[in-house]
C-alpha positions as CSV (number, residue, x, y, z in Angstrom):
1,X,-148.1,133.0,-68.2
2,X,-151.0,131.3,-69.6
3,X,-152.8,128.0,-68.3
4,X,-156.2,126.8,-69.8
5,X,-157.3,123.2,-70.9
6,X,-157.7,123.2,-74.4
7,X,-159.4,120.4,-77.2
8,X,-156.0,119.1,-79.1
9,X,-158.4,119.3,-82.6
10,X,-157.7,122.8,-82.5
11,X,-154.2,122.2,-83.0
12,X,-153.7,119.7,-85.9
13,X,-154.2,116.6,-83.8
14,X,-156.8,114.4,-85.3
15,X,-158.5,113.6,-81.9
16,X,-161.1,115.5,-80.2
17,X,-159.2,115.5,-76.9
18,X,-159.2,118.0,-73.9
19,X,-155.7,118.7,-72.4
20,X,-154.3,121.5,-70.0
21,X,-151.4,123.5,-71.2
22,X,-149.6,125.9,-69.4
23,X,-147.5,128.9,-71.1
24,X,-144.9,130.3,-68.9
25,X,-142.4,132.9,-70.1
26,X,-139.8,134.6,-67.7
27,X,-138.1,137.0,-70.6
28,X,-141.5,139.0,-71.6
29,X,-144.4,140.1,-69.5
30,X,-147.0,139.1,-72.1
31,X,-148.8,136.2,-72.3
32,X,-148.0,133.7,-74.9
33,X,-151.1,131.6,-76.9
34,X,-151.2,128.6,-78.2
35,X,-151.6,129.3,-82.2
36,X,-155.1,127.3,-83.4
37,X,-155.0,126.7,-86.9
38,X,-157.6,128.9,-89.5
39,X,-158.6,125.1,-91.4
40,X,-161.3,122.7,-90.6
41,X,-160.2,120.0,-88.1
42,X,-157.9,117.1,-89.3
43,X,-159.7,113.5,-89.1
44,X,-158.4,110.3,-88.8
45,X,-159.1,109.7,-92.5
46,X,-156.8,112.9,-93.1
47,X,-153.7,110.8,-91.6
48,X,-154.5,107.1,-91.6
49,X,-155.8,104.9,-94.4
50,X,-154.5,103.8,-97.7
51,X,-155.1,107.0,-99.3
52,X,-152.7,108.3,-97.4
53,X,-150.3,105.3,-98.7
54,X,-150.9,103.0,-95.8
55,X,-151.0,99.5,-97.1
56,X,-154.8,97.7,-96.5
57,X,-154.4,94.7,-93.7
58,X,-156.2,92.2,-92.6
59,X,-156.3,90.1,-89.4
60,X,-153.6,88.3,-88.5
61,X,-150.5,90.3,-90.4
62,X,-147.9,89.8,-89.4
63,X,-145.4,93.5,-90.3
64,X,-141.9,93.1,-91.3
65,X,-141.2,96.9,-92.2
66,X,-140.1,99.3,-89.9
67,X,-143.9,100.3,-89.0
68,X,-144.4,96.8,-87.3
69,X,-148.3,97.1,-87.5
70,X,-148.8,93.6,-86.2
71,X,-152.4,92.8,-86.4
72,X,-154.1,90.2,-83.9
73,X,-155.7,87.0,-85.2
74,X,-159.3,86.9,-84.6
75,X,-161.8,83.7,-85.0
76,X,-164.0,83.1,-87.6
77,X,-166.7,83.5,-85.4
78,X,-165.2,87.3,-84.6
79,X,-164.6,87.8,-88.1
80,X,-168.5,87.3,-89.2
81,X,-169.8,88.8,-86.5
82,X,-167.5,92.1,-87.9
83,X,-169.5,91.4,-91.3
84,X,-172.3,92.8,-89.8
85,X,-171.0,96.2,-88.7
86,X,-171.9,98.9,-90.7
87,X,-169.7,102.1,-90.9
88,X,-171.6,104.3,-89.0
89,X,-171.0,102.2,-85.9
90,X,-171.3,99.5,-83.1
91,X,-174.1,101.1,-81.4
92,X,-176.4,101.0,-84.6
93,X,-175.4,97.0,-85.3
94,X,-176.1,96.3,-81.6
95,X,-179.7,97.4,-82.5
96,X,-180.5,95.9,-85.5
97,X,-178.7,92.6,-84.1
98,X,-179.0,91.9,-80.6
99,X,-181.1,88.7,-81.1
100,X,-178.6,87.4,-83.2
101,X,-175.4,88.5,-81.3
102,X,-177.1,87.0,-77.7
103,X,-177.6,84.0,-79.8
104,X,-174.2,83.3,-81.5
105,X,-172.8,84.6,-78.3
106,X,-174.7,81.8,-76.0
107,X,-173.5,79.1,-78.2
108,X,-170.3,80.0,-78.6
109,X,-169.3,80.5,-75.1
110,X,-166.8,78.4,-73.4
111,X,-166.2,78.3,-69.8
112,X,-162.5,78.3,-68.0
């Protein structure tokens, strides 16, 4: 028997994700591994993305193939505020923006 909690990236997932498994064999006394694979660490990017034959969307599709990737309609409000997000990542458009996000955010807001 083996137990242990082990990061799914490890395995071909592309997630860096922490999970318990637990090996239990009553025909040998051994115990039995998980097999990691030898290669770097599939991404995202390695799966996803039209690269990989995915078709590019945009808000507000609507799927009618068997994948149904329905997409959520967002405001044009949303939708330039998105326009300043680099790639890197929220945190480093927080920075840079703040000012302006408080400010489009404060006049934008409704109230229920």
């Amino acid at each position: 028997m083996h137990f242990d909690v082990h990061n799914v990236c490890d395995y071909g997932v592309p997630q860096s994700r922490k999970r318990f498994t637990l090996v239990a064999n009553r025909v040998i006394d051994e115990a039995i591994f998980p097999a990691k694979l030898n290669s770097k660490p599939i991404t995202v990017s390695d799966v996803l993305g039209e690269q990989n034959g995915f078709p590019k969307i945009s808000h507000g599709h609507k799927d009618t193939t068997p994948f149904i990737h329905t997409v959520q309609k967002i405001s044009s409000i949303n939708a330039e505020r998105l326009q300043y997000i680099k790639k890197t990542g929220y945190q480093i458009w927080l920075r840079q923006y703040r000012a302006l996000a408080i400010k489009v955010f404060y006049r934008q807001r409704r109230f229920f």
